[in-house]
N, C-alpha and C positions, 0 to 999 in steps of 0.2 A: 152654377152656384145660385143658391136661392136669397133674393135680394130683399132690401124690406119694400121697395113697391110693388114686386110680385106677391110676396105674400100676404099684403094689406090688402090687396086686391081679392085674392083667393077669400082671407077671412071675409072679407064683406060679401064676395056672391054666398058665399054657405050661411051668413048669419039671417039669411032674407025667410029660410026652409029652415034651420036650425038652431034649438038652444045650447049646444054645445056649448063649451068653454074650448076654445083653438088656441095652441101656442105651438109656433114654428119657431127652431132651431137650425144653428148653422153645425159645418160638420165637425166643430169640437164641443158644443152642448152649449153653445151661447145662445141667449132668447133674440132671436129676431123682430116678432113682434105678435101679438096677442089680444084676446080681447076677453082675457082673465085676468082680474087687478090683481088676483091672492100671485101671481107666476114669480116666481126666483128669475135673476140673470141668469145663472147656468142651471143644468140640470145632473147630475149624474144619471139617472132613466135613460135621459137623452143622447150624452155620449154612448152610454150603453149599446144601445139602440147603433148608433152609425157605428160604433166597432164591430159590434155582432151580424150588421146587416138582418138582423130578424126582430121580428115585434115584441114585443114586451107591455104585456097585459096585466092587470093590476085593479085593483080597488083601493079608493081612497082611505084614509083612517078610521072616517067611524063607518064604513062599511057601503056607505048608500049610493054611492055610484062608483062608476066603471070608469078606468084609467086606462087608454091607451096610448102607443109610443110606436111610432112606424116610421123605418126609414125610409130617406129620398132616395132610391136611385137613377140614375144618369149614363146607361151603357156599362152597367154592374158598378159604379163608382158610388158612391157614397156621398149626396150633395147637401146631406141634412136630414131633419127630423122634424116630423109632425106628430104633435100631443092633442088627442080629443078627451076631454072629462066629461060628465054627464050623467043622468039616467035616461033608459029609451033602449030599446030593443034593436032600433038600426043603426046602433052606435059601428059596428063593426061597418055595415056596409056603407055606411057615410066615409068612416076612416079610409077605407077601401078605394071607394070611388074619390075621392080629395087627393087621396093620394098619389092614384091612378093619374089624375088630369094633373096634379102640378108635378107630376116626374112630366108629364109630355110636353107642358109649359118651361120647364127648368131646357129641357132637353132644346126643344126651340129657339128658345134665349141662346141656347149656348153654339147653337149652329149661325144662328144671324150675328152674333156676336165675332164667330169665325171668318164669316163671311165677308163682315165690313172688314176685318182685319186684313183679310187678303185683296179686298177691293182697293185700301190703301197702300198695298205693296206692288198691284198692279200701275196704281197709278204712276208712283215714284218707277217702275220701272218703264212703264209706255215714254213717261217725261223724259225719262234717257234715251231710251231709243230712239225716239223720234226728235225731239225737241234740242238735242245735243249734240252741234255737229263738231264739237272737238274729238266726241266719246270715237275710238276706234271700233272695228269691227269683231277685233276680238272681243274689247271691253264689254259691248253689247253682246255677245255670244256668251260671256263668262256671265253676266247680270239674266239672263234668261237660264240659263243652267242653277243660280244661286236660288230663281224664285221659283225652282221646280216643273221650268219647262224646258223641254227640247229647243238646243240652237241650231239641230238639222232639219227641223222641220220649215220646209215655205211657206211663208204668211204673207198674207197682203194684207194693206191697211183698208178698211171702211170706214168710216165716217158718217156719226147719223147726226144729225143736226133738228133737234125736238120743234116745234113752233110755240111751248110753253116750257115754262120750269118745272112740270106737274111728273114728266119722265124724270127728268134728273133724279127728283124727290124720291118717287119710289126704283129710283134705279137700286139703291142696297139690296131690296128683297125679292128682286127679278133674275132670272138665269138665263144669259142669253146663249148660252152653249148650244151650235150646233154640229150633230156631224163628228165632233171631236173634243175631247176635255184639253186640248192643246189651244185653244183660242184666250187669248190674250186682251181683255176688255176692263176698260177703266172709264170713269165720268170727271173730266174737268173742264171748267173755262164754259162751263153750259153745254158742252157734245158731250158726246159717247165717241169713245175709240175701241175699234178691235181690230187685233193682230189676229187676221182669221185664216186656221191651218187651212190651205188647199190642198194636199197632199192626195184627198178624194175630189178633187173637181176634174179627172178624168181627161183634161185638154182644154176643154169649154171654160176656160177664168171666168167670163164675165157671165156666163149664163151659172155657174154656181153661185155667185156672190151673188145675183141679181136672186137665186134662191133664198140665198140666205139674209136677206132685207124682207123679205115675203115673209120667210118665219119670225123676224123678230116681231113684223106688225100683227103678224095674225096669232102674237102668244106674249105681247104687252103691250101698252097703253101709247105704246107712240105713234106721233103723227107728226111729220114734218117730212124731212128730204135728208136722202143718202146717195155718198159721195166716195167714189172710189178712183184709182189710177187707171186702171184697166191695161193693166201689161205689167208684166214680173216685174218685182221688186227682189229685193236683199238686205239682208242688215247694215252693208254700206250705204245704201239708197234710201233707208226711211226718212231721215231729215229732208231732202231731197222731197220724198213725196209728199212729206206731211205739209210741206208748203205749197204746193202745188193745188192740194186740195183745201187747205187755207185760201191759195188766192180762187179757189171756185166760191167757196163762202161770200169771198167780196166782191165776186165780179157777176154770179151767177143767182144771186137771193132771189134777184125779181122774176127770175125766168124756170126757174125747180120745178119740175113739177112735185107738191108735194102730195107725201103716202104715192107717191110713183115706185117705178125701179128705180135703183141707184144713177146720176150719171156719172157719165166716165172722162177724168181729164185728155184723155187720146181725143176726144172727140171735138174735144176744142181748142184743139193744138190751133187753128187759125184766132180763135179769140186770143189766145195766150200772146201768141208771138206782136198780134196787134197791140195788145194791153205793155207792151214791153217798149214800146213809140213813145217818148213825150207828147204829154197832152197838146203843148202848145207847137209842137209842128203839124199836130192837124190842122188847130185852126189857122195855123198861116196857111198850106194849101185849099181847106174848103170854107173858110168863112165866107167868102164869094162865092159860092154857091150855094150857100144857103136863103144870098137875097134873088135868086132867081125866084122874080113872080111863078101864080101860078102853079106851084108845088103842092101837094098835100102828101107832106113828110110824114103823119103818121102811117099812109098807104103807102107811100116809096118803102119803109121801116119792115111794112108786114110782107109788102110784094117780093122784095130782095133778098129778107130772110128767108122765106120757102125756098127761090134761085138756090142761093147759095149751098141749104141743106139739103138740095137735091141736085148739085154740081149741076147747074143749071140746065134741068131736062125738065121744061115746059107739062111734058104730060104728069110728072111727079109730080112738081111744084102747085100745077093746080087741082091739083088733088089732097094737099097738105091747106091750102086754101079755101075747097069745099067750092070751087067755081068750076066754069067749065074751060078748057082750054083758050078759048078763043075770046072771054074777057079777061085771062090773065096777057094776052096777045095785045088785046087793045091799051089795056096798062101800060104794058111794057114799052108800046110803041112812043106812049107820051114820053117817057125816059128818054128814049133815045134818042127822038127829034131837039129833048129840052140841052141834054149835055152830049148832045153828038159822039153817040156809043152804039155799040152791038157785043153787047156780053155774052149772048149765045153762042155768037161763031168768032169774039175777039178774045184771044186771053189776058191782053194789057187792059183793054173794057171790063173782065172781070175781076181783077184785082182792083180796078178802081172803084168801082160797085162795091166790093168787099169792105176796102178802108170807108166808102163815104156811107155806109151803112153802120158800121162801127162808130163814126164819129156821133152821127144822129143820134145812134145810141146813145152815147155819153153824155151830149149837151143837154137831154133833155124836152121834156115838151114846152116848156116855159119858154126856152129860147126859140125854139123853135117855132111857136106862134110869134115870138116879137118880130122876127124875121118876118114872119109871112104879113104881118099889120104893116109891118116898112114896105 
């Protein structure tokens, strides 16, 4: 439909090159808007014209210039009418080319206009799926079927998480389809969510999706961190996952890598299960250990993490470190003379390691220096 800030718009580029007199109509001959004072509200030309679908060419009354009447089309639809009056020789190919650019302008409009439309029915259905754990499994299956997509299709959830609101912004006029017109993608609460078909990720889940993070960065404007499950899902299980990957939001911000691969909640099934501990039985087990003299907690923090993500094998670990074996050795040694451990060859040493690595985490560096001035 041609609206009057579209075609206010049109008449001013054209009035900069042209003395025309412009008057656009909608598609029952009503004046949209003009910058011809003599123009009527309606026209009969004009209906003319969108009935007929063809131009209607004409001269004024006392003869001196040229009247034309051309309609809009829209995918052979009929969206309106354009009037140029004047004298001048490229009257027709003005009319022409005007007309030309606002049927592709009209047509544009009318696809982003679609667009948003479906991006808001995405949304309201993502929010059931995921966010509704009354909704049953049929219910979710019947609401995928209603908003014209398959409920045999397997999707997993992704989760991108922008580091501005400048994605979100232009998320209406971005296509993140990949692979398949079955992906499922919706913007609230500041993410992006997509229900992303796997049905082509061939075995490999996480090496697809870790694809398909690669194409969204490398074909729009974002940049932040993405977050997935990483192991099959089901329409019973989205609630389930979407929190999961919610709690990675809260527990994992400082540590993302962002514009990275995605991570995957499997991978921190040990953070999770830790994060599920009341705070405060940590600090009744290691608040005493935190006043051992002699600590430099932010190295115990980086030494342990490597350990741990490398199920403590020494030659991985300092390698993730960027040292050479034998000063991650001497480190390690201060450890274990200080809290009388061997986490490499004890496995109650290494859950212990584990939890008091986690707690450091949480309290912070703030406490953790006040500790070390005591």
């Amino acid at each position: 439909m041609i609206d009057r800030v579209i075609a206010a718009s049109f008449i001013d580029a054209v009035e900069q090159f042209s003395s025309y007199r412009i008057r656009m109509y909608d598609e029952a001959g009503r004046l949209i808007c003009g910058n011809d004072p003599n123009a009527h509200q309606s026209s009969r030309r004009a209906l003319s014209s969108v009935e007929s679908n063809g131009v209607i060419e004409g001269v004024s009354a006392d003869g001196s210039e040229t009247v034309i009447y051309a309609p809009v089309l829209v995918d052979g639809k009929p969206e309106g009418c354009i009037s140029l009056i004047g004298r001048g020789s490229d009257i027709h190919a003005v009319s022409a080319a005007l007309r030309m650019s606002l049927e592709t302008r009209v047509k544009y409009e009318s696809v982003e206009k679609a667009k948003r439309k479906a991006l808001g029915r995405n949304e309201k259905l993502v929010r059931q799926l995921m966010c509704e754990p009354s909704a049953s499994a049929a219910e979710r299956a019947e609401a995928l079927e209603v908003a014209g997509f398959s409920s045999r299709i397997q999707r997993e959830p992704v989760v991108l998480f922008p580091d501005s609101g400048s994605f979100i912004e232009s998320f209406p006029t971005l296509s993140l389809q990949f692979d398949s017109r079955q992906d499922v993608v919706a913007a609230f609460d500041g993410r992006v969510v997509v229900l992303k078909d796997v049905s082509r990720a061939r075995g490999d889940l996480r090496a697809y999706l870790t694809e398909y993070v690669a194409f969204v960065a490398d074909n729009s404007p974002f940049s932040g961190w993405a977050a997935s499950v990483g192991r099959p899902t089901n329409l019973a299980s989205y609630v389930r996952a979407y929190g999961e990957l919610e709690w990675m939001k809260t527990h994992l911000a400082e540590s993302s890598g962002s514009d990275g691969p995605p991570l995957f909640f499997v991978d921190y099934l040990d953070e999770y299960f830790l994060s599920l501990i009341p705070e405060n039985a940590y600090g009744d087990v290691f608040s005493d250990v935190l006043d051992c003299p002699g600590v430099d907690w932010d190295e115990f923090v980086m030494v342990t993490t490597a350990l741990i993500s490398n199920n403590f094998n020494l030659v991985k670990a300092s390698k993730d470190l960027f040292v050479h074996k034998n000063t991650l050795v001497y480190r390690l040694e201060k450890y274990k003379k200080k809290f009388r451990i061997d986490p490499v060859n004890n496995g109650r040493d290494r859950d212990f390691v584990r939890y008091l690595n986690y707690y450091i985490r949480q309290v912070g560096p703030s406490e953790r220096n006040a500790h070390e001035r005591d």
